[in-house]
N, C-alpha and C positions, 0 to 999 in steps of 0.2 A: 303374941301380943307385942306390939313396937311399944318400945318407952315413949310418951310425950317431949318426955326433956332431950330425949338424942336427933330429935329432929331439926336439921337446920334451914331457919326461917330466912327467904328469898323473898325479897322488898322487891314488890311491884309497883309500877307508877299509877296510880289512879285515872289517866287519863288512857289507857293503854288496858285497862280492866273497864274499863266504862265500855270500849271499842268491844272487847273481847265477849261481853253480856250483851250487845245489842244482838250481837252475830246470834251464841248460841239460842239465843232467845226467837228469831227468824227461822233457823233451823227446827227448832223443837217445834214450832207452830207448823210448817211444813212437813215434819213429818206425823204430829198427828191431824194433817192434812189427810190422809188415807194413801198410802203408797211415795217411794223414795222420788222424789223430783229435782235431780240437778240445775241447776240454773248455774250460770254466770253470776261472780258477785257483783258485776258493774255492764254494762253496756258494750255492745260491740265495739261503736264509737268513740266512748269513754277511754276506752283501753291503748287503741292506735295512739290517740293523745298524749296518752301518757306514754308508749312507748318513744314516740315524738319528741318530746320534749326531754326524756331521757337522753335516745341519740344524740341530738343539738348540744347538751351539756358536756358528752364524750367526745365532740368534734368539734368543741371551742380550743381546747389544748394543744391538738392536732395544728390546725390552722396554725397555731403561734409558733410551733416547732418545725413547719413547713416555710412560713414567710425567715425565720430566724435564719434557716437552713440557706433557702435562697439569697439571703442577705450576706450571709458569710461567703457564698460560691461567687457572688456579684464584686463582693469587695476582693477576694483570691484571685477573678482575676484583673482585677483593675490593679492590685499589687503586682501580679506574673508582667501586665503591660507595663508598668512605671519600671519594672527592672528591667527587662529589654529595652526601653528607650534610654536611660540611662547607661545600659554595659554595650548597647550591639550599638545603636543610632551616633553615627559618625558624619565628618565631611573630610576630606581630605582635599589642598588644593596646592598644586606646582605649578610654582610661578619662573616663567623664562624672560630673566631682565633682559634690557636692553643694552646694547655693547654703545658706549658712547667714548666721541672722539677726546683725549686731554691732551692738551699742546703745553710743550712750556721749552725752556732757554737757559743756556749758559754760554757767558762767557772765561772763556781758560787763557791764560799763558802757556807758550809751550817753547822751553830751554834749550838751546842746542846743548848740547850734553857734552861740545867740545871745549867750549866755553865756560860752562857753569858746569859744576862738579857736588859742591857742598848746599844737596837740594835737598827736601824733606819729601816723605812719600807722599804728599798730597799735591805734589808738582807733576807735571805733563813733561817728561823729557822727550828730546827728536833732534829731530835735524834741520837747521835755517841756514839754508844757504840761494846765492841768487846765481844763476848758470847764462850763459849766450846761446844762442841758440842763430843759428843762419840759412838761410835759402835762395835760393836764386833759380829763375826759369824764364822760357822764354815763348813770347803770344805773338800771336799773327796783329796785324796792323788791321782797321776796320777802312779807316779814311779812304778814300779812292777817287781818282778822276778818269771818266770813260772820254777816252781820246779816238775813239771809231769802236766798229764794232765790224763781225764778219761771218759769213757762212761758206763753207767750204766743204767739199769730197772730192771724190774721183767717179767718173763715168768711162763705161767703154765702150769705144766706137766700133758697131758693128757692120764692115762694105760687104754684101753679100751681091755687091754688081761687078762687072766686066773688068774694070778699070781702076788703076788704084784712085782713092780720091785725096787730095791736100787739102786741108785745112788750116787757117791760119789762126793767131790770138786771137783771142775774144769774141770768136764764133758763137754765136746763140747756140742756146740748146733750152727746147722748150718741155715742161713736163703736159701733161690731160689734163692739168688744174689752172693753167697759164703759170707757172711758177716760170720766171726766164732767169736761167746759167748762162754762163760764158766761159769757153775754154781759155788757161792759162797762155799756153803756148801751143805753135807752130807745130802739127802734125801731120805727115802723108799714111793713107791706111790703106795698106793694099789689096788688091781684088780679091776678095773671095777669106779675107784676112779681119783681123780688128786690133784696136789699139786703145790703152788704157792710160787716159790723159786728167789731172786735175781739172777741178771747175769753181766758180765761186759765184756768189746769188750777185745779179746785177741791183737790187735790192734788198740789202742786207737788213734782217729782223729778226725775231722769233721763230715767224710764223714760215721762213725759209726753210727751216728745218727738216725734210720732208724723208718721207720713207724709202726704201727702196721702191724706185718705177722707171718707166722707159721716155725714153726723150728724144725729138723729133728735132730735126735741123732746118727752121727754117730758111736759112742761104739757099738748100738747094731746091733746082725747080721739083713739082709736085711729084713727077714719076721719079723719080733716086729716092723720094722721102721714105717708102717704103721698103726699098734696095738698104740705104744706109741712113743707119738709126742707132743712140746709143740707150746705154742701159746700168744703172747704177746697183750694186750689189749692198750697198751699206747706207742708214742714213746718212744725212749731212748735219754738220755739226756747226752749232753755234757758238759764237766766240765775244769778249771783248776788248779792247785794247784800253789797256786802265794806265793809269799809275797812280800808286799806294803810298800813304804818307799817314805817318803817326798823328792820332787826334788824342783829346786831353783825358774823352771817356776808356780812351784805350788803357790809360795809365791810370784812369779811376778804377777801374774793371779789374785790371790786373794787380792791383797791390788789394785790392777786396780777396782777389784769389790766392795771394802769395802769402797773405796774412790768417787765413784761413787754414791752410796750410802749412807755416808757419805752426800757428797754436796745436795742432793734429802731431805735430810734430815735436814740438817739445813736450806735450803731455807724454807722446811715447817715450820720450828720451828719458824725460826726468822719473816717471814710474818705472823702467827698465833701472833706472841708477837709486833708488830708494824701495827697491823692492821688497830689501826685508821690514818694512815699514805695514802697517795694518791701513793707516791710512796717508794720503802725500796729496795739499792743496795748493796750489798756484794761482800767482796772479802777476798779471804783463805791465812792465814797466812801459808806458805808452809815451813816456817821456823819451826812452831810451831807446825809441824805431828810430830809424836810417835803413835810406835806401838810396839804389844805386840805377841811375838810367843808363845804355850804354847809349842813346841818341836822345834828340830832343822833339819836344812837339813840333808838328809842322815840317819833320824832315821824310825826305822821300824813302821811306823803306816798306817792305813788306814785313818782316818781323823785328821785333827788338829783345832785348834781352831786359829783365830788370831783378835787383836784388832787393832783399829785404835782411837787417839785423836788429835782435831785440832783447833785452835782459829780461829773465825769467825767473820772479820770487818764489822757492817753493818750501814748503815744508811739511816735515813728513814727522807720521808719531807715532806710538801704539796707542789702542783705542780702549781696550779693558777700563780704566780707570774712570775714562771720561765716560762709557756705557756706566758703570757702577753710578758714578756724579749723576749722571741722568736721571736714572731708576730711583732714585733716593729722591732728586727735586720731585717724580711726577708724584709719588707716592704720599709725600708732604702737603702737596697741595690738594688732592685728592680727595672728598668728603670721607666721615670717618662711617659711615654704612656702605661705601662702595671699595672695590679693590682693583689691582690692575691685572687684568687677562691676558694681554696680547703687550709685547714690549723688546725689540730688540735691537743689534747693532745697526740691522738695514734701516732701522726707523729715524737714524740721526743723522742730520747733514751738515755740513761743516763749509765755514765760508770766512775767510781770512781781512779780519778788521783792521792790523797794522801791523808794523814788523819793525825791527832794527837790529840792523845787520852788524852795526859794531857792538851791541850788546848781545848779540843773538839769542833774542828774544820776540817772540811772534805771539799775535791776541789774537784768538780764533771766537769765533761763534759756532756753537753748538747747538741747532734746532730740531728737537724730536717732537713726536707724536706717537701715543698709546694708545690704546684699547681698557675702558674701565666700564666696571657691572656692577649690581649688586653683591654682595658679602652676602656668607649662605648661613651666615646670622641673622644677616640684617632684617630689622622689624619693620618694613614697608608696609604690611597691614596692620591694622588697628585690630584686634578681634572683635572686640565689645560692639564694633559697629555692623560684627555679622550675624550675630543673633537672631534669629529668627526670620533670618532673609531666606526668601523664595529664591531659586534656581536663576527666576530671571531678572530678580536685585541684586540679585552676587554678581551676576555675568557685566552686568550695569557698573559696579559699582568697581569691581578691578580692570574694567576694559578702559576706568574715566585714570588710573593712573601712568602717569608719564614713565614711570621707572620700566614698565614692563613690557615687553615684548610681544608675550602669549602666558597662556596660562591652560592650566589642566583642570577639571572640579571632577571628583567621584563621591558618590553620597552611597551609604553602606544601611542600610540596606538599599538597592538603588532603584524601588518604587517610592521611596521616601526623599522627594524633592525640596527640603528645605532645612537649612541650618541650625542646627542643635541651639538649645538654648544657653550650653552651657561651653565656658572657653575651651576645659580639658578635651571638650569633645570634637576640637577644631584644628585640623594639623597642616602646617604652611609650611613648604619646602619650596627652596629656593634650590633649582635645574640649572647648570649651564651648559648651554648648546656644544 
C-alpha cells in the first residue's frame, strides 16, 4: 500500500486536461466501436500545413544569417578595394624642362700690373700696352691703254718643186678658212728643201688666232700652189700693245688688302708676344694709319709698291676671375625655381670699350650667354589641379606649360588611366637631358 501523503502532486493546466479527455474520450468510443481502428488525429492536408508553416518559421532565421553573411562579404570587399586603391593606385610623372637661353654683361677694368701694384683681388690685372705693327707689298697696275694689238707664229715653207723658190716680205699666206698672214721677211727655199719663217695676221684680232693648218701662197701661179705650200705646227698667238698706268681704285684696292693683312698680322704678332695670357683683345688705332706710295696716280707703270703703318691697342689678361664675375651675375639674375646647366669660359666675349695708356688701365666688356632649366625642386605643377584627371587632361594640361620640354606619365597599376585622388599619391620628378 502506497502512503497518500508521499505522493507528490503535479499541477496540470486545465486547458491541456480538457484537450487530453476529449482525446481519451474518442478513443474509448472507438474502441467499443468493435475492433482497433487507427486513424490519423487530424487530416492528410491538415498536417502538410502545419508541417509548412513549421518550416517557414525555421527558415526566417536562416535567411537573416545568409543576407548578414552576404553583407559582411560585400562590405570585405569593398574595404580589400578601398586599400588597394589607396596603397598600390599611383601616378608618376617626369618632367624634361626646357633649356632656355640667359644673357647678361659686365663691364671690368683691367691694370697693367706694371704700372699699378697695390690692387685688391677683385681687380683684373694684365697687360696694356700699344705695339706698331708694318707691312709693305707690292700690286700690279689695273689702268691700261691698248696702243695696237697683234697676232703672230711662225709657218714653214714647204718647195717640193725643181727649183728653189724666193720669197719676199709680206708674202701672203692663206689658211682653208680665208684667214690671210704675211711673211716677215725675205726668204729663198730651196728645191726639194723648206724653211721656217715668222708671219703675222694681215688683220689683227682674236679671232686670228688659229690652230695648227696648212696655208697656200697665193703669189704663186696655180700649178706651184700645190708643189710649195706652208704649214704651221703651233697656234698663233694674240697679243696687245698696252701701256699701264696706276688708277685711284688700284690704290683703293690695295690698302683694303694691305690693311687686311696688316690686322692678320698683328693679331699673330701681338698673341705670339702675350701668350701667357688666357685671354689678349685689340683694337686699331685708325687714327694712327700712314702709308707710303712709291708712285703716284696716273703714272705709267705696271706695278707699284705701297706701305701701310699702324698702332695696335692690345691687352691681354687671365680669365678665371672674370668667368667666376660672370657665373655669379647669370646666377643672380636668374628666377629662384630655375638653375644654370650649361656655362662656360667659351661662352664670354670680350670687346674693349677704352683704355689709357698713361695710366695703364683698360675697360673691357664682358658678354656671355647660358644655359638655364628648371631646379629638380622646383614646384612647376600644382598637384591639387591633378586630381582626378584622366590620362588625356593630364597630357592637356602639362603639354599647355611653357617650362617643359617633354614629359613621361606611368600610372601603377597601368589599366588604371586616371589620377589618384589624393596628392601623396602623385609623384613629380624633374629629368635633365
Amino acid at each position: 500500500m502506497v502512503d497518500s501523503s508521499q505522493l507528490i502532486k503535479i499541477p496540470v493546466k486545465k486547458s491541456r486536461s480538457k484537450k487530453l479527455t476529449a482525446k481519451a474520450k474518442n478513443s474509448s468510443d472507438n474502441a467499443l466501436g468493435g475492433g482497433i481502428n487507427f486513424r490519423p488525429l487530424a487530416p492528410k492536408g491538415n498536417f502538410s500545413a502545419s508541417t509548412k508553416s513549421s518550416g517557414n518559421k525555421k527558415s526566417q532565421p536562416l535567411n537573416i544569417y545568409r543576407k548578414i553573411a552576404v553583407s559582411f562579404i560585400v562590405l570585405t570587399v569593398l574595404l580589400v578595394a578601398v586599400i588597394f586603391y589607396f596603397s598600390l593606385v599611383k601616378v608618376s610623372i617626369t618632367l624634361i624642362p626646357n633649356q632656355e637661353n640667359i644673357t647678361s654683361s659686365l663691364t671690368l677694368d683691367v691694370y697693367d700690373q706694371t704700372k699699378n701694384t697695390a690692387i685688391s683681388n677683385n681687380v683684373i690685372l694684365g697687360t696694356v700696352k700699344q705695339v706698331e705693327v708694318f707691312e709693305s707689298k707690292t700690286y700690279n697696275t689695273t689702268g691700261k691703254e691698248v696702243l695696237g694689238q697683234e697676232v703672230t707664229g711662225k709657218v714653214t715653207i714647204i718647195n717640193n718643186y725643181s727649183k728653189n723658190q724666193p720669197l719676199v716680205a709680206t708674202t701672203r699666206l692663206l689658211s682653208p678658212e680665208g684667214k690671210l698672214f704675211r711673211i716677215k721677211g725675205t726668204i729663198n727655199v730651196p728645191a726639194g728643201g723648206q724653211v721656217e719663217v715668222d708671219v703675222y695676221a694681215d688683220q689683227p684680232s682674236q679671232e686670228m688666232a688659229i690652230r695648227p693648218t696648212k696655208f697656200t701662197i697665193p703669189g704663186l701661179w696655180a700649178g706651184l700652189q700645190e708643189q710649195i705650200y706652208g704649214q704651221s705646227q703651233a697656234a698663233m698667238k694674240y697679243s696687245e700693245k698696252v701701256k699701264m698706268r696706276i688708277e685711284q681704285s688700284d690704290i683703293d684696292k690695295a690698302t683694303k688688302d694691305l690693311k687686311e693683312g696688316l690686322v692678320a698680322k698683328a693679331k699673330e704678332q701681338i698673341n705670339s708676344a702675350f701668350k701667357d695670357y688666357d685671354q689678349v683683345i685689340y683694337e686699331i688705332d685708325n687714327n694712327s694709319i700712314t702709308q707710303e706710295l712709291d708712285s703716284k696716280i696716273g703714272e705709267e707703270k705696271e706695278q707699284f709698291t705701297l706701305s701701310l703703318k699702324m698702332m695696335v691697342t692690345a691687352v691681354a689678361f687671365a680669365d678665371e676671375k672674370i668667368y667666376q664675375f660672370a657665373k655669379e651675375k647669370l646666377t643672380s639674375v636668374m628666377p629662384d625655381d630655375k638653375e644654370l646647366i650649361e656655362f662656360g669660359k667659351k661662352n664670354i666675349t670680350y670687346s674693349l670699350s677704352s683704355y689709357g695708356l698713361s695710366q695703364g688701365i683698360a675697360t673691357i666688356k664682358a658678354a656671355f650667354t647660358g644655359k638655364m632649366a628648371l631646379r629638380e625642386d622646383a614646384e612647376v605643377i600644382d598637384r591639387n589641379k591633378l586630381l582626378g584627371l584622366t590620362n588625356e587632361q593630364l597630357n592637356q594640361y602639362l603639354s599647355n606649360i611653357p617650362e617643359i620640354a617633354g614629359y613621361e606619365i606611368k600610372f601603377y597599376p597601368s589599366f588604371i588611366q586616371k589620377v589618384p585622388n589624393l596628392i601623396d599619391r602623385i609623384k613629380v620628378e624633374i629629368k635633365k637631358e
